[in-house]
mmCIF file of the N, C-alpha and C atoms, coordinates in Angstrom:
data_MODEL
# 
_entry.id   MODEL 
# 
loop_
_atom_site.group_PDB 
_atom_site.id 
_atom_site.type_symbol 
_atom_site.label_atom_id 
_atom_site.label_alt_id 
_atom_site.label_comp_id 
_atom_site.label_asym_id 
_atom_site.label_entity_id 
_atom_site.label_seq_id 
_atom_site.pdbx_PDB_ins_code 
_atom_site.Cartn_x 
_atom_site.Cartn_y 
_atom_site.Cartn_z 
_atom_site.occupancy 
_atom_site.B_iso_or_equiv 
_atom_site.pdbx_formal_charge 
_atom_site.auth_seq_id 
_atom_site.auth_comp_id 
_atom_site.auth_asym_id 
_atom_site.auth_atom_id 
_atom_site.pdbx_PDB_model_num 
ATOM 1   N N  . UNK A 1 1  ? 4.933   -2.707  -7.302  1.00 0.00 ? 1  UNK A N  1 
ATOM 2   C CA . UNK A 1 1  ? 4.641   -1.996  -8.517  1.00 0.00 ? 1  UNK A CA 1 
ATOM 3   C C  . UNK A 1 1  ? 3.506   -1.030  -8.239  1.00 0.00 ? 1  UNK A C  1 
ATOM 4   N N  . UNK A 1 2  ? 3.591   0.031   -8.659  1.00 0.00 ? 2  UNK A N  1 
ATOM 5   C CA . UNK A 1 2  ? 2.534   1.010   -8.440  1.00 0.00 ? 2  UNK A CA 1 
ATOM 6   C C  . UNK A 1 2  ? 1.653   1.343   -10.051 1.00 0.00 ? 2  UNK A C  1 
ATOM 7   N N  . UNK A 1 3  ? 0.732   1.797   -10.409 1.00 0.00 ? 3  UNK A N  1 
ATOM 8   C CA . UNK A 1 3  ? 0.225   2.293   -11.719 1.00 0.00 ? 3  UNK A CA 1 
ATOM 9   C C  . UNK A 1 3  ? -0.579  3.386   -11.019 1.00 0.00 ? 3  UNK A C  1 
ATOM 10  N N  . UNK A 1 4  ? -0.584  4.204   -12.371 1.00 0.00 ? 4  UNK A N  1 
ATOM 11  C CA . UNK A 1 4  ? -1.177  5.548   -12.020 1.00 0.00 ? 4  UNK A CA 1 
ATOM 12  C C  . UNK A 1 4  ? -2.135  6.069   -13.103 1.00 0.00 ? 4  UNK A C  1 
ATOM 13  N N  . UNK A 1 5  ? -3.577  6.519   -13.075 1.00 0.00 ? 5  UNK A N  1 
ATOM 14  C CA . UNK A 1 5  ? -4.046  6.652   -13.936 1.00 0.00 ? 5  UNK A CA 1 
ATOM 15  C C  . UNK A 1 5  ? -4.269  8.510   -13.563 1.00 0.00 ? 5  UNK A C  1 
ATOM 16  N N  . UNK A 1 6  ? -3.514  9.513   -14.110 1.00 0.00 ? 6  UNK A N  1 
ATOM 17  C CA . UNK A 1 6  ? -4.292  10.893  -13.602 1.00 0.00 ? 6  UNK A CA 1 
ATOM 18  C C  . UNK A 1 6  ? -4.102  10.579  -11.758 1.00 0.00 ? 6  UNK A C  1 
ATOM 19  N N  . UNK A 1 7  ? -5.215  10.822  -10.779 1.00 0.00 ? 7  UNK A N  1 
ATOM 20  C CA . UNK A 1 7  ? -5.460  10.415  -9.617  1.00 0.00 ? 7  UNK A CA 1 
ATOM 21  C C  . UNK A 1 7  ? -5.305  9.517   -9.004  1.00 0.00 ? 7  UNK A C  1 
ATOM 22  N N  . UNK A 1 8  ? -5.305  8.348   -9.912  1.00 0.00 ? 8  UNK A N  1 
ATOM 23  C CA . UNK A 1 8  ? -5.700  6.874   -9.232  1.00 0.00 ? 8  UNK A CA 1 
ATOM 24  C C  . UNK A 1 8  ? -4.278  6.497   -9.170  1.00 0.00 ? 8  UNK A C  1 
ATOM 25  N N  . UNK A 1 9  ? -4.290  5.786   -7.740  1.00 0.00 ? 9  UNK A N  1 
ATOM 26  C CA . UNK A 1 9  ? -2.538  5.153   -7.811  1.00 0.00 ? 9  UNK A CA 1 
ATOM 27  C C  . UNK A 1 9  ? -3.104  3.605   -7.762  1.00 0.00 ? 9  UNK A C  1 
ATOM 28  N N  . UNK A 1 10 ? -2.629  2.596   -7.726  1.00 0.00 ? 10 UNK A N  1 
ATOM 29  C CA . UNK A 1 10 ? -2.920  1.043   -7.170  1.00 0.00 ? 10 UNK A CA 1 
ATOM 30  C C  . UNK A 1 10 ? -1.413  0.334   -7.133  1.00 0.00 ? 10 UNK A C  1 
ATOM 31  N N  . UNK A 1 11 ? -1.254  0.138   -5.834  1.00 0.00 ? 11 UNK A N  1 
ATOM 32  C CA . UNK A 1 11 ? 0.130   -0.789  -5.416  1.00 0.00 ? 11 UNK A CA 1 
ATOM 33  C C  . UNK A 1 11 ? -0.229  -1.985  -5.435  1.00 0.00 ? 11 UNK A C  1 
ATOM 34  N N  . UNK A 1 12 ? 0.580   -3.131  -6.369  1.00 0.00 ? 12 UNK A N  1 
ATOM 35  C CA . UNK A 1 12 ? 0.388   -4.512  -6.162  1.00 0.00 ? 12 UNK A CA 1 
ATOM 36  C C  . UNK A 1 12 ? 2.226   -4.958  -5.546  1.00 0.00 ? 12 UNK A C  1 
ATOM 37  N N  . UNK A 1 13 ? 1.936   -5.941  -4.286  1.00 0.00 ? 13 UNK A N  1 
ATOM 38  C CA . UNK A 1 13 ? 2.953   -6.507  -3.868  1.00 0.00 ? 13 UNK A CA 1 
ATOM 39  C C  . UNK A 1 13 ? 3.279   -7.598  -4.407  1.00 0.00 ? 13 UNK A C  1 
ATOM 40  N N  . UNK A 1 14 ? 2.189   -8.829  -4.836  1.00 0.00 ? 14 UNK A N  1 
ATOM 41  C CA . UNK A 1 14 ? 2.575   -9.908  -5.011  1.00 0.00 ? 14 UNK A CA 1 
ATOM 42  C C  . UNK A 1 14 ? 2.999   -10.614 -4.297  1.00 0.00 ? 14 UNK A C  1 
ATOM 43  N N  . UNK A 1 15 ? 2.321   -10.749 -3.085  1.00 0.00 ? 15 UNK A N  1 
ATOM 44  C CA . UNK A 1 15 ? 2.977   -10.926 -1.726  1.00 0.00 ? 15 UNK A CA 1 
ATOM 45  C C  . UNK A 1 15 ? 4.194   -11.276 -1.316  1.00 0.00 ? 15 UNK A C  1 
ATOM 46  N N  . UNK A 1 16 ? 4.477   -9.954  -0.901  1.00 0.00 ? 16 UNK A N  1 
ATOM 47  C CA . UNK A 1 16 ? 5.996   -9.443  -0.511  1.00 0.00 ? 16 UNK A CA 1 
ATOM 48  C C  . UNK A 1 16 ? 5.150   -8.352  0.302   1.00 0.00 ? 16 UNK A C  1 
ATOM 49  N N  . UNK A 1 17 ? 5.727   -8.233  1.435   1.00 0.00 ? 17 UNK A N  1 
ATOM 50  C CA . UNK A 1 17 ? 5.636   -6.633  2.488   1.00 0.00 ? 17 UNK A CA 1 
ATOM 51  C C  . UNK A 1 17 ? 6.027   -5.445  1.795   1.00 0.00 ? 17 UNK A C  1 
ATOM 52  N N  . UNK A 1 18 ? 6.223   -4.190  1.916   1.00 0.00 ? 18 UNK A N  1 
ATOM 53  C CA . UNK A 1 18 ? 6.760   -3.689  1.991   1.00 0.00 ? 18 UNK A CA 1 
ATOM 54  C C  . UNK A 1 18 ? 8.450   -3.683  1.869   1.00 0.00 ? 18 UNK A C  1 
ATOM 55  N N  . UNK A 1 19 ? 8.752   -4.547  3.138   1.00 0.00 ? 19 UNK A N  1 
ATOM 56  C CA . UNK A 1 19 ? 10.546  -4.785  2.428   1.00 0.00 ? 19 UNK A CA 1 
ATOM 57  C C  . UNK A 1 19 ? 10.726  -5.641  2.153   1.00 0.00 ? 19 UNK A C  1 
ATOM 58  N N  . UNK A 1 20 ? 9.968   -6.131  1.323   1.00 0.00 ? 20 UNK A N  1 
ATOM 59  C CA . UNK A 1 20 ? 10.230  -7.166  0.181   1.00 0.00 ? 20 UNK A CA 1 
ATOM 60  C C  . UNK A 1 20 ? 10.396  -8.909  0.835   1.00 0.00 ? 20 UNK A C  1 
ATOM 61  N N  . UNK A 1 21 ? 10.051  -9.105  2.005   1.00 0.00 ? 21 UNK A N  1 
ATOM 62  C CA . UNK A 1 21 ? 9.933   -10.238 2.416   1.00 0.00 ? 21 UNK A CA 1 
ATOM 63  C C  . UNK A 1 21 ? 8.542   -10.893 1.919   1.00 0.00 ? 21 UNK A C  1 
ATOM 64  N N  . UNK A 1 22 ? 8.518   -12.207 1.860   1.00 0.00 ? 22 UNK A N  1 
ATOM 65  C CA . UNK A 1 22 ? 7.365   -12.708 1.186   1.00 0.00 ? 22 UNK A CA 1 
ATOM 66  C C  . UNK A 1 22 ? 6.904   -12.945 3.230   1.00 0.00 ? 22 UNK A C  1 
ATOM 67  N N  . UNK A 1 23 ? 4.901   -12.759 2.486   1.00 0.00 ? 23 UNK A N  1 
ATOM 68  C CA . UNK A 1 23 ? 4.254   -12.930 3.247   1.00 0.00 ? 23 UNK A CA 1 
ATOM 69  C C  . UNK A 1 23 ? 3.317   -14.042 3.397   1.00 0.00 ? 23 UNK A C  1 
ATOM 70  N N  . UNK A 1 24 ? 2.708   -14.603 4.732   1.00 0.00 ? 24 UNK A N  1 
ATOM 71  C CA . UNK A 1 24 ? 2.532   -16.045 4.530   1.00 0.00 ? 24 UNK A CA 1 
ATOM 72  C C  . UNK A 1 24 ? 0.521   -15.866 4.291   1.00 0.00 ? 24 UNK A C  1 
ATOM 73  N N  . UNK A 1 25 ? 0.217   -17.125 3.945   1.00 0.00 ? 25 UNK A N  1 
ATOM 74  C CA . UNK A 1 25 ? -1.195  -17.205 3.952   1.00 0.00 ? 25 UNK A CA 1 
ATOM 75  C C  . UNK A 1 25 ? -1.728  -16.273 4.906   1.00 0.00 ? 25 UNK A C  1 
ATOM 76  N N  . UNK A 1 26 ? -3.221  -15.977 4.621   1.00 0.00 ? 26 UNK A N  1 
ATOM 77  C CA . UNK A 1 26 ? -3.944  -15.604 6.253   1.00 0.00 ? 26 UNK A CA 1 
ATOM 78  C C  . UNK A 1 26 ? -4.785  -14.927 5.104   1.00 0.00 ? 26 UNK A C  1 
ATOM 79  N N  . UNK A 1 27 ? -5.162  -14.334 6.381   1.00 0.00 ? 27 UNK A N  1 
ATOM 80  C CA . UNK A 1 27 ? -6.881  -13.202 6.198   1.00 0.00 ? 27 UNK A CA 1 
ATOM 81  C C  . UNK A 1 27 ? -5.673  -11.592 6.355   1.00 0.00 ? 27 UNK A C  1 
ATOM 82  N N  . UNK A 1 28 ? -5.972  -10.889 5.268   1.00 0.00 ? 28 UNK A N  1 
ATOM 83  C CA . UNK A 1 28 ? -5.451  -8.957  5.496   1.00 0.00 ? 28 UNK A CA 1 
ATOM 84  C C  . UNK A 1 28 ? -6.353  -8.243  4.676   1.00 0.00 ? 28 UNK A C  1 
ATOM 85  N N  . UNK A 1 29 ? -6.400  -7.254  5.547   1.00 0.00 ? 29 UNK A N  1 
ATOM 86  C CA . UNK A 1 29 ? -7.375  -6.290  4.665   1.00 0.00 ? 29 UNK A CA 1 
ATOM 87  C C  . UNK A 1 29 ? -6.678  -5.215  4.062   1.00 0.00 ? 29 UNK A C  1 
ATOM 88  N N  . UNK A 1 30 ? -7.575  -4.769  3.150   1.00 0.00 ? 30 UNK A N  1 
ATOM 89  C CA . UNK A 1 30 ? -7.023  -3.997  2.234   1.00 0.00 ? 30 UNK A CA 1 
ATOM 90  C C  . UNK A 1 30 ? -7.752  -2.674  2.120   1.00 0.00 ? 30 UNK A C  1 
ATOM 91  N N  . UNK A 1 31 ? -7.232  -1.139  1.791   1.00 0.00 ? 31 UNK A N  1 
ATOM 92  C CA . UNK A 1 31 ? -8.464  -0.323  1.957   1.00 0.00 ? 31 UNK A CA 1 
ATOM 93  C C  . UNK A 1 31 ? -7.473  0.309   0.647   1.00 0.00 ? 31 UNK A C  1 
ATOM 94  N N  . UNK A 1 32 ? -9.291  1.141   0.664   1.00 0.00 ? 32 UNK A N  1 
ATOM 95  C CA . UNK A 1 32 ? -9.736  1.976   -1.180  1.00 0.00 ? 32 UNK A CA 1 
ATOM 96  C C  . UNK A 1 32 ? -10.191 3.097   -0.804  1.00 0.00 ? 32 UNK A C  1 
ATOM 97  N N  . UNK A 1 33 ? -9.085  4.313   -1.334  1.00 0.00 ? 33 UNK A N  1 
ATOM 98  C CA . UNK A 1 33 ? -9.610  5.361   -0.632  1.00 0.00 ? 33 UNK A CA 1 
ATOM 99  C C  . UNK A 1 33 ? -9.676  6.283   -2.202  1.00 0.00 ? 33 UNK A C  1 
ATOM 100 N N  . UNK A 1 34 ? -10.951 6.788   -2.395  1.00 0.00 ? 34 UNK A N  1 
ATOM 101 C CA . UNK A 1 34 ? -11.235 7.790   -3.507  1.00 0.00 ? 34 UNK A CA 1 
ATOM 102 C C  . UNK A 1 34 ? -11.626 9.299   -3.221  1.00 0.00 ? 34 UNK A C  1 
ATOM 103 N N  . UNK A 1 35 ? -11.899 10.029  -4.018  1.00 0.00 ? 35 UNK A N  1 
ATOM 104 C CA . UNK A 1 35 ? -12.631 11.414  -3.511  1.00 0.00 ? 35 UNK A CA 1 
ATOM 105 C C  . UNK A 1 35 ? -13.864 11.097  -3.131  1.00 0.00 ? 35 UNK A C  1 
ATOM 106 N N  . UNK A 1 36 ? -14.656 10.026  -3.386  1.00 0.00 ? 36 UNK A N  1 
ATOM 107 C CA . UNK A 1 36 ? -16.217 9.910   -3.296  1.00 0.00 ? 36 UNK A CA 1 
ATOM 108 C C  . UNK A 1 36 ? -16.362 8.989   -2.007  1.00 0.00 ? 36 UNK A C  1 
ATOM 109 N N  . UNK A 1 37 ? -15.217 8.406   -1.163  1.00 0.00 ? 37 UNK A N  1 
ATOM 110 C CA . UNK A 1 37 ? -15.471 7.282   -0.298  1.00 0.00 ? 37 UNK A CA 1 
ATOM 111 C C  . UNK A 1 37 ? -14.174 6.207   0.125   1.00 0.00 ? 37 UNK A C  1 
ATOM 112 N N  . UNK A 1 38 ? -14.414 6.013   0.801   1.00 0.00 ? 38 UNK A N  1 
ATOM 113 C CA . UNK A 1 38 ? -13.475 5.385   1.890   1.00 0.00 ? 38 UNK A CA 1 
ATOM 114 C C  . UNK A 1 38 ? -14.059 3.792   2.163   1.00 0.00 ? 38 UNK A C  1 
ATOM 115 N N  . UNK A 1 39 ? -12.957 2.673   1.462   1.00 0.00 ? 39 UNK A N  1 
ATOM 116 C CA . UNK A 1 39 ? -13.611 1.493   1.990   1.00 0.00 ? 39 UNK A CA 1 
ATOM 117 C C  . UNK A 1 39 ? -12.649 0.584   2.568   1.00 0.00 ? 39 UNK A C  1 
ATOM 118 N N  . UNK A 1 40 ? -12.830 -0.369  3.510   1.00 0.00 ? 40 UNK A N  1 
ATOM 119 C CA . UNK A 1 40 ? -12.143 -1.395  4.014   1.00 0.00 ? 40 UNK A CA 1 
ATOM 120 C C  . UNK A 1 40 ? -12.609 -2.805  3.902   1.00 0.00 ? 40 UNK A C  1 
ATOM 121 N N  . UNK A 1 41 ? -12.207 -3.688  3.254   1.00 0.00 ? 41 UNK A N  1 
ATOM 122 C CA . UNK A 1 41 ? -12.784 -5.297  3.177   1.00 0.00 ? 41 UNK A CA 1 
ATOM 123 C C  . UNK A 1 41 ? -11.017 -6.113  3.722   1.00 0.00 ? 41 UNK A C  1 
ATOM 124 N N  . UNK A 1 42 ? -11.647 -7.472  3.286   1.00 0.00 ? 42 UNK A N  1 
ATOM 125 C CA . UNK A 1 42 ? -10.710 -8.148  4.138   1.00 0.00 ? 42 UNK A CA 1 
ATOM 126 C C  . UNK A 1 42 ? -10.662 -9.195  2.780   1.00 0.00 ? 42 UNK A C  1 
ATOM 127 N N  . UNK A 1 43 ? -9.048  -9.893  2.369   1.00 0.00 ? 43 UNK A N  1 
ATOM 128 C CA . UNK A 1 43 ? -8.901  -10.878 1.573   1.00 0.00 ? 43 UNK A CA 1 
ATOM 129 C C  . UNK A 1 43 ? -8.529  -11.877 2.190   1.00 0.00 ? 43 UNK A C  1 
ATOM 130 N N  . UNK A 1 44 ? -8.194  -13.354 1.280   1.00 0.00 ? 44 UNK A N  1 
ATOM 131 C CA . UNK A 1 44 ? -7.883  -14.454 1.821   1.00 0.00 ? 44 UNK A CA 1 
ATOM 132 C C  . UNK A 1 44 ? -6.805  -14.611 0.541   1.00 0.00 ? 44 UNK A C  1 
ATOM 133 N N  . UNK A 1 45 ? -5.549  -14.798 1.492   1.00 0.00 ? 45 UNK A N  1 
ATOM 134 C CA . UNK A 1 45 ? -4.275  -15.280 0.686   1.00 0.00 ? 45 UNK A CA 1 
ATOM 135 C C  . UNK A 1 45 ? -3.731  -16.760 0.759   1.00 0.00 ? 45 UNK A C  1 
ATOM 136 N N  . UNK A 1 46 ? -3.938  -17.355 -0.533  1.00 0.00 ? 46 UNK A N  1 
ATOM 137 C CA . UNK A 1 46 ? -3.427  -18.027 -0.438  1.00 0.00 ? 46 UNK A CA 1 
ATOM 138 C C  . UNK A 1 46 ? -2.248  -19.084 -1.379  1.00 0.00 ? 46 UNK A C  1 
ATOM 139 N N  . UNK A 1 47 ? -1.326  -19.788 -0.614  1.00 0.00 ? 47 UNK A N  1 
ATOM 140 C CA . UNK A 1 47 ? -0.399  -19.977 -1.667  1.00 0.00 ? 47 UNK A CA 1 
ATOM 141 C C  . UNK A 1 47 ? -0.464  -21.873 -1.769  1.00 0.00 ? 47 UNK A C  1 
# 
């Protein structure tokens, strides 16, 4: 699912990849990219 505000996009998977396979626990990072800055952190998934 994507939402869009004006500029802002935000994709949620719900863990699923990309082609739609579900993805398993672990550590993935995630990045946030705006006009003002560029960030990268790391989550913990778990089911």
């Amino acid at each position: 699912m994507q939402l869009s505000a004006e500029n802002y996009y935000v994709s949620v998977s719900y863990g699923n990849d990309n082609n739609g396979a579900k993805i398993p626990s672990g550590i993935y990072f995630y990045h946030i990219k705006t006009n003002e800055f560029i960030k990268t952190k790391k989550m913990i998934l778990l089911k």
